[in-house]
C-alpha positions as CSV (number, residue, x, y, z in Angstrom):
1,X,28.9,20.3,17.6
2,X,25.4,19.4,18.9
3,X,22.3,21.3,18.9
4,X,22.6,24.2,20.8
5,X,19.7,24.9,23.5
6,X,18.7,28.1,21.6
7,X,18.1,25.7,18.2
8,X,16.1,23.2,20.8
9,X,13.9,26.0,22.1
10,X,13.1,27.1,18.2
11,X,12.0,23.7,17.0
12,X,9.9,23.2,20.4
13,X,8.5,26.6,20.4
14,X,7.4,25.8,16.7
15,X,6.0,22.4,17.2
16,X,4.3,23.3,20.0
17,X,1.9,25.9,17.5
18,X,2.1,23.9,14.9
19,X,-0.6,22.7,12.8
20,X,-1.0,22.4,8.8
21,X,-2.8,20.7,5.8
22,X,-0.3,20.6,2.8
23,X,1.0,17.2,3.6
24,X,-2.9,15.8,3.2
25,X,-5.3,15.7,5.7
26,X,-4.0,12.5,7.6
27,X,-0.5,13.7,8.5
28,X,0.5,17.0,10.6
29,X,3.5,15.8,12.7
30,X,4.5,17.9,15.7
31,X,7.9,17.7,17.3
32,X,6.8,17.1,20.9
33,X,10.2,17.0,22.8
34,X,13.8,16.8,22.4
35,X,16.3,15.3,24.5
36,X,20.4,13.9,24.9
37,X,20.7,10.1,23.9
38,X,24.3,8.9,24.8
39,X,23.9,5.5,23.3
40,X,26.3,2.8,21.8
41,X,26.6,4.3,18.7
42,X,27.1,7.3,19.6
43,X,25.8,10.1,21.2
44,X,22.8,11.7,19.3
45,X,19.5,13.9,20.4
46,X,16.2,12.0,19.9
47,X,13.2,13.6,18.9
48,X,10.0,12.7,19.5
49,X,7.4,13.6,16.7
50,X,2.9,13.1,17.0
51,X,1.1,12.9,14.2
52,X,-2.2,14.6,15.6
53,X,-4.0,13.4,12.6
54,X,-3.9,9.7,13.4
55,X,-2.2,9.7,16.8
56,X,1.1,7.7,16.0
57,X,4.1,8.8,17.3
58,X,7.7,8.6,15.2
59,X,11.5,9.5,16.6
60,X,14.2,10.6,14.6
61,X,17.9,10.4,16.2
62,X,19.8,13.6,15.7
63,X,23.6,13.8,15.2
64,X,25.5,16.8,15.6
65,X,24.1,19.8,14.0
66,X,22.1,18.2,11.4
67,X,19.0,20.2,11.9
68,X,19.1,23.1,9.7
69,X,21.6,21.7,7.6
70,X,22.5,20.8,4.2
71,X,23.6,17.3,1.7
72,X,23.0,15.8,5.8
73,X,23.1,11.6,5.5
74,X,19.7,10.6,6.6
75,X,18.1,7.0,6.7
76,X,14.5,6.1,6.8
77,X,14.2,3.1,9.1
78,X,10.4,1.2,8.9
79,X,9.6,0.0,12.4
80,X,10.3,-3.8,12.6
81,X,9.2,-5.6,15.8
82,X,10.7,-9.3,15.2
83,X,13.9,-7.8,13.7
84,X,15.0,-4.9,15.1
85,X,13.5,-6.1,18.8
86,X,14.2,-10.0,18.6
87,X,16.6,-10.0,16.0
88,X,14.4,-12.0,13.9
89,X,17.1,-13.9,10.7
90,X,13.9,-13.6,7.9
91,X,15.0,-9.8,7.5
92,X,18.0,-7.6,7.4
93,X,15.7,-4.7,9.1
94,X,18.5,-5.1,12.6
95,X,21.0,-5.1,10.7
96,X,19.9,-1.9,8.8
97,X,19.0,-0.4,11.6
98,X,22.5,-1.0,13.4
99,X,24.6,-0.4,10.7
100,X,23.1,3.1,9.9
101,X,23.5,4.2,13.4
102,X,26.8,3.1,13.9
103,X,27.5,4.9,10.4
104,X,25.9,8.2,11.1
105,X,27.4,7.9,14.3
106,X,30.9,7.8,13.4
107,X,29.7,11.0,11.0
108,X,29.4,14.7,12.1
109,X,26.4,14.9,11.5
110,X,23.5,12.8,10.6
111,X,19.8,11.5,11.3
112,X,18.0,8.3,11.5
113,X,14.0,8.8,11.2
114,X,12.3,5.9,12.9
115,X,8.8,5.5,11.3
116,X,6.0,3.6,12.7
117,X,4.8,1.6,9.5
118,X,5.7,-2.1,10.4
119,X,5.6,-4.9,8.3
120,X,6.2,-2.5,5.2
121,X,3.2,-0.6,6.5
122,X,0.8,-3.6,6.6
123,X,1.1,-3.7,10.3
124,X,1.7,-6.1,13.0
125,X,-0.6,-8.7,12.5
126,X,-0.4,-9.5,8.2
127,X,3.3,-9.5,8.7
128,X,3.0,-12.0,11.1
129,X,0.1,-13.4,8.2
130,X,2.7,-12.8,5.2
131,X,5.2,-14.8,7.3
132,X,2.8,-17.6,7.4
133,X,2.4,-17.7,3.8
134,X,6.2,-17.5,3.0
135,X,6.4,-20.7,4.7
136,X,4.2,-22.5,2.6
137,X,6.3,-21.1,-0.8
138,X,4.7,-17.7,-1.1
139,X,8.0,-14.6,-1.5
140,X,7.7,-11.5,0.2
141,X,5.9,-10.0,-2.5
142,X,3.6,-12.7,-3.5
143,X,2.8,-13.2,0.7
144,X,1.7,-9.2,0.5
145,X,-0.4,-9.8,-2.7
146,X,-2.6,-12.9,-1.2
147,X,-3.3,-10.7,1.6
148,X,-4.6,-7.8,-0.7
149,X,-1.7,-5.5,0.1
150,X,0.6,-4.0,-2.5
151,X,4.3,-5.1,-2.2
152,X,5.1,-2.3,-0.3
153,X,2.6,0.0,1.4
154,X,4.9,2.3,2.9
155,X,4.7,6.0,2.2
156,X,7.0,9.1,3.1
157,X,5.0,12.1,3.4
158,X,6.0,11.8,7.5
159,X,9.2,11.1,6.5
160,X,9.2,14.5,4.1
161,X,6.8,16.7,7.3
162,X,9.7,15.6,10.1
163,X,12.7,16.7,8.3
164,X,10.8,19.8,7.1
165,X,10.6,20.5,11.0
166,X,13.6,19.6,11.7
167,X,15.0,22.3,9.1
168,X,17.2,19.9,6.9
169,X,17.8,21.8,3.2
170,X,18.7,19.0,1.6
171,X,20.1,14.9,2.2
172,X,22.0,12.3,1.3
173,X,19.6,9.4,1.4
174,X,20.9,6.2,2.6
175,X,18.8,3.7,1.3
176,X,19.2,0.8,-1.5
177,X,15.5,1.2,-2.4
178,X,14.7,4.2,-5.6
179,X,11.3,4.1,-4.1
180,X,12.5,5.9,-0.6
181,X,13.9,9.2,-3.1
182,X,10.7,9.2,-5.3
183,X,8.8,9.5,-2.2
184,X,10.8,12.4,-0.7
185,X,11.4,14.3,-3.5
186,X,7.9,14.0,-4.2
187,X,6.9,16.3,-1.5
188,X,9.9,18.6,-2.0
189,X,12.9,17.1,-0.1
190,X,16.0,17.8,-1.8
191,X,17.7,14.5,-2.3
192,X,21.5,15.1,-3.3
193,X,22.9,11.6,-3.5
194,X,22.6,7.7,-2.3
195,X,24.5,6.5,0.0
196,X,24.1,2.6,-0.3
197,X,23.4,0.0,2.8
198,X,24.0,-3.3,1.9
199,X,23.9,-6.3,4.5
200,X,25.3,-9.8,3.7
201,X,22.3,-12.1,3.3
202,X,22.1,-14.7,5.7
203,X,20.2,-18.7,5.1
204,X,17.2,-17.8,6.1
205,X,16.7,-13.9,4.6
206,X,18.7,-14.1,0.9
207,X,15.7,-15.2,-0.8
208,X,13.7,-12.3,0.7
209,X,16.4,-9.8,-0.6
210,X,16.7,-11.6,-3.7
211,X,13.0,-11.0,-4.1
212,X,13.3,-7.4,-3.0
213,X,15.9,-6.6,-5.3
214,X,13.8,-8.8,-8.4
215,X,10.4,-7.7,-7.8
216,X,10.7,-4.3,-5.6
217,X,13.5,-2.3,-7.8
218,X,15.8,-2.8,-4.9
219,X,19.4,-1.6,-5.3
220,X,21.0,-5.3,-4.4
221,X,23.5,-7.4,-7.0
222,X,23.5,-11.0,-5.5
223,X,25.6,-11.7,-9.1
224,X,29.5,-10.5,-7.4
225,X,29.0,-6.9,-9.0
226,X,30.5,-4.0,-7.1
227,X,28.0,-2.7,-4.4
228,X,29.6,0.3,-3.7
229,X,30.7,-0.6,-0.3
230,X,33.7,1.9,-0.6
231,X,30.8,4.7,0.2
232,X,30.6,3.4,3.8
233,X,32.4,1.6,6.0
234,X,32.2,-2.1,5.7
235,X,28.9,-3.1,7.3
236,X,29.8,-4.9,10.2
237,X,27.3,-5.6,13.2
238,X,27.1,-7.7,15.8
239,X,26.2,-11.4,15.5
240,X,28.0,-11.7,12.1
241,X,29.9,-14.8,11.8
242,X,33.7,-14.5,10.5
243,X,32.9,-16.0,7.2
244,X,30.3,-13.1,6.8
245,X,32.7,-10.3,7.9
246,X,35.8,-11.5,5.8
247,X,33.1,-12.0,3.0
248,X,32.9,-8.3,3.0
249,X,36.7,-7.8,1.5
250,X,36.3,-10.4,-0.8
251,X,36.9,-8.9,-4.3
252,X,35.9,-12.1,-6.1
């Protein structure tokens, strides 16, 4: 089942009066309008949510019934211009990004929340920066540092306001990063379990996740130990190689 138009009406008759302070004074997300999204993954409902506060807009994609549910898989997918547009090899942000939708769309029910924080919520322009660095020897972390960033300056109070609106009780987080749960259940989502999404490292992106997973707390074992893969189906997307993809059995 999908959302029914009575369902619709309630979440766009809500978002439409709207307005609140306990997520801070910067964020008050409005769902704005709902509509079908056959897609190649599946077919979902996308949502479009605006932050009044600071005028950004977010989407989540809606599988099945998911609104109002509960222990409903969810990922949190950062906006990535050169990865999930270009298909940039210096992240795994496309291959995220694909292998959660084709996931959750193989699911009954399910949601991907699209957030507009690129570059780990830097932005555009000091990515590109933090890129230039990491060719001359700087890591991820150390590029965000010589810019005056923290690692990671992504937050999830958006995150927690859209799946509030949405009427979710409670998720299974899909997500290799502990920081993503501290953030939700920091502002009251009810996180049940993890549901891990790991991507093969390619030449130019395994010393990125190997930093990720050293310096960020990231949920990654580039030593052989089991990554729980039997929690998903294997993580195939497209542009693999077949050494990649019959890496993904490998036992060794």
């Amino acid at each position: 089942m999908s959302l029914t138009r009575m369902q619709i009406k309630e979440l766009l008759d809500e978002g439409r009066k709207h307005d609140c302070d306990h997520y801070g004074p910067d964020v008050c997300v409005r769902i704005a309008a709902i509509a079908d999204l056959p897609s190649r993954f599946g077919d979902f409902h996308v949502v479009a949510f605006y932050n009044n506060r600071d005028g950004k807009e977010h989407a989540a994609f809606v599988k099945g019934d998911a609104c109002f549910g509960e222990n409903v898989p969810v990922r949190l997918h950062s906006e990535c211009l050169t990865g999930d547009a270009i298909g940039s090899l210096r992240c795994d942000c496309r291959d995220q990004l694909e292998t959660a939708l084709k996931a959750i769309g193989q699911m009954e029910t399910g949601i991907l929340l699209y957030l507009r924080q690129e570059g780990r919520g830097i932005g555009f322009t000091n990515k590109v920066r933090a890129y230039g660095l990491q060719d001359h020897g700087y890591d991820t972390v150390e590029a965000n540092l010589a810019l005056g960033f923290r690692d990671d300056e992504r937050e999830y109070t958006v995150a927690a306001h859209m799946l509030e609106s949405l009427k979710v009780k409670s998720i299974r987080l899909m997500t290799n990063n502990p920081r993503k749960i501290d953030g939700l259940t920091k502002h009251g989502v009810a996180v049940a379990d993890r549901i891990p999404l790991i991507i093969p490292p390619n030449p130019h992106n395994r010393f990125y996740l190997e930093t990720k997973a050293a310096k960020s707390g990231h949920l990654i074992d580039f030593a052989g130990k089991e990554h729980l893969l039997e929690q998903m189906d294997r993580p195939v997307v497209d542009g693999m190689t077949e050494a990649q993809i019959g890496a993904l059995g490998d036992d060794s």
